[in-house]
C-alpha positions as CSV (number, residue, x, y, z in Angstrom):
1,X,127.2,47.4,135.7
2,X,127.3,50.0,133.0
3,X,127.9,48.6,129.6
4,X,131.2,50.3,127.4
5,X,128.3,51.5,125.0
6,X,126.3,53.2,128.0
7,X,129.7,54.8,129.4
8,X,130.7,55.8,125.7
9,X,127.5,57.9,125.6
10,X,128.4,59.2,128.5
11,X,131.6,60.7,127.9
12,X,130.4,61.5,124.3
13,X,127.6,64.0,126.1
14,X,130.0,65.5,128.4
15,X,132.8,66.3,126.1
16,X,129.9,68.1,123.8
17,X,128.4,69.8,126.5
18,X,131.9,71.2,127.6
19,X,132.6,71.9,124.3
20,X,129.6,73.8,123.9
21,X,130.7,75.9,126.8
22,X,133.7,76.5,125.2
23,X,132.1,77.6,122.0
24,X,129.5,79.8,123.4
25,X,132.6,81.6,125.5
26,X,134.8,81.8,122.1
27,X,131.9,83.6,120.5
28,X,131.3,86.0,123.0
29,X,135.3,86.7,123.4
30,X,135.3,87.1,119.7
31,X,132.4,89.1,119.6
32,X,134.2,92.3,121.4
33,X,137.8,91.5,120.3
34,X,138.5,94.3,118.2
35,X,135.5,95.8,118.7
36,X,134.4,99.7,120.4
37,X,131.9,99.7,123.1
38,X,130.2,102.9,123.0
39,X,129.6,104.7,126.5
40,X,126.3,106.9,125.9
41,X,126.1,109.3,128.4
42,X,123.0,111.3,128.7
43,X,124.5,114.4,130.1
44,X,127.3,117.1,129.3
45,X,130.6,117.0,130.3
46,X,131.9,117.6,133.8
47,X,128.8,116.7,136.5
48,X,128.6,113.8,138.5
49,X,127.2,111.3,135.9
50,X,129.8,112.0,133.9
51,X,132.3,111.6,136.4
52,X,131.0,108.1,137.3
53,X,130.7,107.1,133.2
54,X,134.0,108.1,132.7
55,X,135.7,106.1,135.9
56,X,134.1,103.0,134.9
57,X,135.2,103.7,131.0
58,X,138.6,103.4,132.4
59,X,138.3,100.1,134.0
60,X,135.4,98.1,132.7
61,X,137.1,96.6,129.7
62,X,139.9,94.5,131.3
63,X,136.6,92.8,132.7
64,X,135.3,92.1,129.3
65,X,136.3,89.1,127.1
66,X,137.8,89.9,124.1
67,X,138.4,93.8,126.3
68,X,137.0,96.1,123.7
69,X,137.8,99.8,123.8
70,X,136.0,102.1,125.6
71,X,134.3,105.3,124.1
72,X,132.7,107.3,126.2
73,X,130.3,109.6,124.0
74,X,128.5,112.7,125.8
75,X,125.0,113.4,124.2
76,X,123.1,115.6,126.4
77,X,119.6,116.9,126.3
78,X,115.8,116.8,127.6
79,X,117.2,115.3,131.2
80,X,119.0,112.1,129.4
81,X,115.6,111.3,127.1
82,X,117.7,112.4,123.8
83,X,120.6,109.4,125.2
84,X,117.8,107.0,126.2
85,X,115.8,107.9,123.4
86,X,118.9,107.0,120.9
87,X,119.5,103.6,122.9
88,X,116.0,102.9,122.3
89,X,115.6,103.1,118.8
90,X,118.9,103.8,116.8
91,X,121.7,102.1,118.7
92,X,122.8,98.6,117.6
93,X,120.9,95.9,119.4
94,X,123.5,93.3,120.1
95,X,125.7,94.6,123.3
96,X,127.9,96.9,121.7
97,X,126.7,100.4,123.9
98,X,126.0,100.8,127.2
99,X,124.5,103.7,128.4
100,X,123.4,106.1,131.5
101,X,120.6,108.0,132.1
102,X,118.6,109.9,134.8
103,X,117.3,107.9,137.9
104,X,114.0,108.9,137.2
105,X,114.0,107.0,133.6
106,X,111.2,104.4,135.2
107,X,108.7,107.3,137.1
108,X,109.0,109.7,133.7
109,X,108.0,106.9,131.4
110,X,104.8,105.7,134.4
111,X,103.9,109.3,134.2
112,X,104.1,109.9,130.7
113,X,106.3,112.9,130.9
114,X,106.6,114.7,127.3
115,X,109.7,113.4,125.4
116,X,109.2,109.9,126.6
117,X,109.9,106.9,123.6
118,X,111.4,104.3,125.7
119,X,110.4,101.4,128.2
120,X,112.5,101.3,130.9
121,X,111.6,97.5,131.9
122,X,112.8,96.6,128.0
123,X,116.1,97.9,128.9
124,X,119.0,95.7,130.0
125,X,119.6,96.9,133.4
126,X,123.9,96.3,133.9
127,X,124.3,97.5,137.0
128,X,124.8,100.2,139.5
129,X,127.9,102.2,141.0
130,X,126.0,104.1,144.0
131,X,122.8,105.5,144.9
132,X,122.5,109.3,143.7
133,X,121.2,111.7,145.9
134,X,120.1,115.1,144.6
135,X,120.7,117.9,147.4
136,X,119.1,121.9,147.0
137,X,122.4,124.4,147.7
138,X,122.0,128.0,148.7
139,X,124.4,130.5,148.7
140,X,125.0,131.4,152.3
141,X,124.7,135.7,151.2
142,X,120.6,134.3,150.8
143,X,118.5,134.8,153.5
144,X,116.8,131.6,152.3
145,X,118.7,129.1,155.2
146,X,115.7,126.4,155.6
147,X,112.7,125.0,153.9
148,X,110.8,127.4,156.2
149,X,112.6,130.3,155.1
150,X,112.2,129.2,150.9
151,X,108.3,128.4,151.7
152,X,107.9,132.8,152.4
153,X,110.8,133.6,150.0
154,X,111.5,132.9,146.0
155,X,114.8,132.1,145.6
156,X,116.4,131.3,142.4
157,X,117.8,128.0,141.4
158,X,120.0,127.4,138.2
159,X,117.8,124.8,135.6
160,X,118.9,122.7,133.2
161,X,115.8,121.7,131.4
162,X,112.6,119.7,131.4
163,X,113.4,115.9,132.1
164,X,116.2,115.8,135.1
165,X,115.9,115.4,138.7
166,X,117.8,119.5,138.8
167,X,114.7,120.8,138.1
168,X,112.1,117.9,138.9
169,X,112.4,117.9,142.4
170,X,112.7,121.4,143.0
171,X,109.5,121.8,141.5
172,X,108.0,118.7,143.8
173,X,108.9,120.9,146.6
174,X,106.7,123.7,145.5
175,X,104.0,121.6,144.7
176,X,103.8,119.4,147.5
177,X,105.1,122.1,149.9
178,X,104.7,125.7,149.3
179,X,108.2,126.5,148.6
180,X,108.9,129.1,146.2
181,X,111.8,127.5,144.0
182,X,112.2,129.7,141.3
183,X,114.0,127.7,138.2
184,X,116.1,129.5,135.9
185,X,116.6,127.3,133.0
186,X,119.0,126.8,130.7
187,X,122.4,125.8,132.1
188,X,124.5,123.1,129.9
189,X,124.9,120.4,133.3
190,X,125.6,121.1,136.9
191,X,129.1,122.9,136.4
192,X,128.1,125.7,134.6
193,X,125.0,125.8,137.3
194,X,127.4,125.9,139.8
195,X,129.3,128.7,138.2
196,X,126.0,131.1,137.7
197,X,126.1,130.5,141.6
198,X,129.5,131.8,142.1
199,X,128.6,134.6,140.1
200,X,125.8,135.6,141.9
201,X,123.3,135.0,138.5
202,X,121.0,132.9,140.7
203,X,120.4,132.1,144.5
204,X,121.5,128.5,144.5
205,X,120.9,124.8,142.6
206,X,119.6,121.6,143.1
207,X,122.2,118.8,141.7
208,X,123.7,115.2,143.0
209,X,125.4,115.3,146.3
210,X,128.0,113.9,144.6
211,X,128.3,116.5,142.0
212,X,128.8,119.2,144.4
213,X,131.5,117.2,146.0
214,X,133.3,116.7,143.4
215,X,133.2,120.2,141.7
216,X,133.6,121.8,144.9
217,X,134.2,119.7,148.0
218,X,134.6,123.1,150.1
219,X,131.6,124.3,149.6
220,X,129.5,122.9,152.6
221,X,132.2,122.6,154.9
222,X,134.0,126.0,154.3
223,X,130.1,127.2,154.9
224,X,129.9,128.7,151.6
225,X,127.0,127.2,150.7
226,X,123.9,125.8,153.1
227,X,122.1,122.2,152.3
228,X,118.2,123.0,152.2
229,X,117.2,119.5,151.6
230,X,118.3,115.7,150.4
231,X,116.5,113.7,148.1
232,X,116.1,110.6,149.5
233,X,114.1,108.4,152.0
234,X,116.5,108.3,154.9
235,X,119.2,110.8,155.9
236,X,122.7,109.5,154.5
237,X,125.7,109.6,156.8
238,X,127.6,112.0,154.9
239,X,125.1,114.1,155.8
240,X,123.7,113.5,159.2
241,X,121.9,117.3,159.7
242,X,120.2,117.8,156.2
243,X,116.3,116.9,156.4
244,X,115.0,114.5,153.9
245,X,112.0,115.1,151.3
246,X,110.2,112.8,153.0
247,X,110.2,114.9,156.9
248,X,108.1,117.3,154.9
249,X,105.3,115.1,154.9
250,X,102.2,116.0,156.6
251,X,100.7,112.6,156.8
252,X,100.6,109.2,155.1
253,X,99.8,109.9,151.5
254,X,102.2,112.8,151.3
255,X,104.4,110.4,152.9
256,X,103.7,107.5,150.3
257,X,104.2,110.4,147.0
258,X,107.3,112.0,148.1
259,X,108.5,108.8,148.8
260,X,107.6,107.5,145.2
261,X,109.8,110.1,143.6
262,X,112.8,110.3,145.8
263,X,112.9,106.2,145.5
264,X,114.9,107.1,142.1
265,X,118.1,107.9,144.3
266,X,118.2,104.0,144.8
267,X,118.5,103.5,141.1
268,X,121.0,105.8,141.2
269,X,124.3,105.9,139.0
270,X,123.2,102.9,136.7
271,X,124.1,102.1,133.4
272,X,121.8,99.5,130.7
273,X,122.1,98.5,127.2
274,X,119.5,98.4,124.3
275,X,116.5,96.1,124.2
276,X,117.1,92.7,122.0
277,X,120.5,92.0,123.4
278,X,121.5,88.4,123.2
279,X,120.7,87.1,127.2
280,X,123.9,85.5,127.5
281,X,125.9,88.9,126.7
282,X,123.7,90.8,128.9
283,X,125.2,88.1,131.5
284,X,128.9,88.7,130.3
285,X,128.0,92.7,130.5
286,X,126.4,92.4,134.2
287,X,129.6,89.9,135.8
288,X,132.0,92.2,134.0
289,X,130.8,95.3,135.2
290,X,130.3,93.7,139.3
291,X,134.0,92.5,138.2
292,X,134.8,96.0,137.7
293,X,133.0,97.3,141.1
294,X,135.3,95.1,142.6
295,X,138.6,96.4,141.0
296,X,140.9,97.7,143.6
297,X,141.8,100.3,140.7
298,X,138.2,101.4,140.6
299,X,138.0,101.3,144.3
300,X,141.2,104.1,144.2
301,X,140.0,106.6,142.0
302,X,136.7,106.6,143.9
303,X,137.9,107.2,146.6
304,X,140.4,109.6,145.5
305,X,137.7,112.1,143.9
306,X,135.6,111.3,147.6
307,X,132.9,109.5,145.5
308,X,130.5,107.0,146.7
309,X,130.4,102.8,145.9
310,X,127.6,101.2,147.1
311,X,127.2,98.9,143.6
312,X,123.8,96.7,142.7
313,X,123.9,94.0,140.4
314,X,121.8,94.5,137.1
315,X,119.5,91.5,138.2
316,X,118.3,93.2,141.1
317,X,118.5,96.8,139.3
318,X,116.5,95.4,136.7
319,X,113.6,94.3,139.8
320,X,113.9,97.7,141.0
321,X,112.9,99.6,138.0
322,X,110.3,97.5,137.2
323,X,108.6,98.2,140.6
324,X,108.0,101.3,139.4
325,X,105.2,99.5,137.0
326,X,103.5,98.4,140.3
327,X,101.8,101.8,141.3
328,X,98.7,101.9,141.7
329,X,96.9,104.0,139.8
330,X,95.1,106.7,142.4
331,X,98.8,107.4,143.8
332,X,100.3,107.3,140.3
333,X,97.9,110.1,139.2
334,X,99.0,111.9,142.6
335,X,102.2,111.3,142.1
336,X,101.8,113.2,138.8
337,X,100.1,116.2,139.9
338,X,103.0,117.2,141.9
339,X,106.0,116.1,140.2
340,X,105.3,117.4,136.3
341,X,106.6,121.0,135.7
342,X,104.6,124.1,134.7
């Protein structure tokens, strides 16, 4: 038999408990009512990062409690490390900005690359829209058509600085490979790279598959262009006939490097917020934003500009870029060898 005093205790704990529930979910719908949540976004205007920033600016607050207003806030420079930098060490610390970056966050900071004043595992890892894989274009008036061809040829490539995966894997190539990318630095994002290629400045670019798409979705199929190489370790179905990074290899430990870099593709189109954010708001950032993947809205504009959703949670984004950690040291210093630029 339970005694009236037992059963009294009883309901006394639940009701607190549920009322702590409730309390806990009050705060955090009072914490972004009224409130602007910055959207840093590490590069200029117009490529595909930005793209993807901007479609989830448009739908991700209906998914947050208290729906707070979106501001998505371009600040380009060094590859993302100015963006990451700034979310690092300057922006608030309590869930109020959200932020993307370049893929290769994790591998730069391993490596040491210069510019580097973040740790990608402090991060709060939010989630992912779709993988990102980086492609090398050539004008089809170069007689540079294959790998083959650009490994007895130099052929020009349009840059856009130190840090991102435009001019990191290019240069990976030439190391690892013989190829003879020649970067020509510079270029304020992918569009106006793609535009020094319509004007004949430069030979061709290396940008996000998904970039290319969306600037100029007749490219490749018009034949205007010709796909060198895909970033990535397995041929994607979009493109069935475009060798992988990782065919290059000439054995096992070329194999295990090239496959090291081009692992950065899985991370993708993510987005994080600062160190020191409360746990249970990084919770209500990572459900809103799966809420948002989910979004038949979302879904439509995707699909309408022939983009990619393939999302990742931010629990198992957060695994991923922490794997990156795991290296072991002989084929991190390999690693390094090839992928830093002159």
């Amino acid at each position: 038999m339970i005694s009236k005093r037992a059963l009294g205790q009883g309901l006394l704990a639940v009701s607190m408990v549920a009322t702590c529930g409730f309390c806990t979910a009050h705060a955090q719908d009072s914490f972004y009512k009224g409130k602007n949540l910055d959207l840093v976004i590490g590069y200029p205007p117009g490529g595909s990062n930005d793209l993807y920033a901007r479609l989830l600016a448009a739908h991700f607050s209906k998914h947050i409690p208290g729906n707070p207003a979106i501001v998505p806030r371009n600040m380009p420079g060094a590859g993302s490390f100015v963006a990451v930098n700034y979310m690092t060490a300057s922006a608030p610390k309590d869930g109020s900005a959200v932020a993307i970056g370049a893929p290769t966050l994790a591998i730069d900071e391993k490596l040491g690359t210069s510019g580097v004043r973040y740790k990608t595992a402090e991060l709060n890892w939010v989630g992912r829209i779709a993988p990102l894989v980086n492609i090398v274009m050539i004008k089809k008036t170069s007689p540079v058509r294959t790998i083959a061809d650009a490994q007895k040829q130099e052929v020009t490539l349009a840059g856009t600085g130190a840090g991102s995966t435009v001019g990191i894997y290019p240069t990976v190539m030439n190391n690892m490979f013989g190829t003879k990318f020649k970067l020509v630095n510079g270029y304020k994002g992918s569009n106006e790279a793609m535009l020094a290629v319509e004007r004949g400045e430069v030979d061709g670019h290396s940008t996000a598959w998904e970039a290319l798409k969306a600037a100029h979705p007749t490219w490749v199929p018009d034949g205007y262009v010709n796909l060198l190489v895909q970033f990535s370790t397995k041929r994607i179905a979009e493109l069935p006939n475009v060798p992988t990074a990782v065919e290059f290899a000439r054995n096992d430990e070329e194999k295990r490097i090239i496959e090291a870099i081009v692992s950065a593709a899985e991370v993708g189109t993510s987005f994080f917020t600062t160190p020191g954010v409360p746990a249970a708001r990084v919770e209500l950032l990572r459900r809103a934003f799966d809420a948002t993947m989910a979004d038949p809205d979302l879904k439509a504009d995707v699909s309408r500009i022939r983009g990619a959703l393939d999302p990742m949670k931010g629990e198992d984004l957060q695994k991923l870029v922490a794997q990156v950690a795991d290296l072991p040291p002989d084929l991190t210093e390999k690693v390094r060898k090839v992928y830093q630029q002159n």
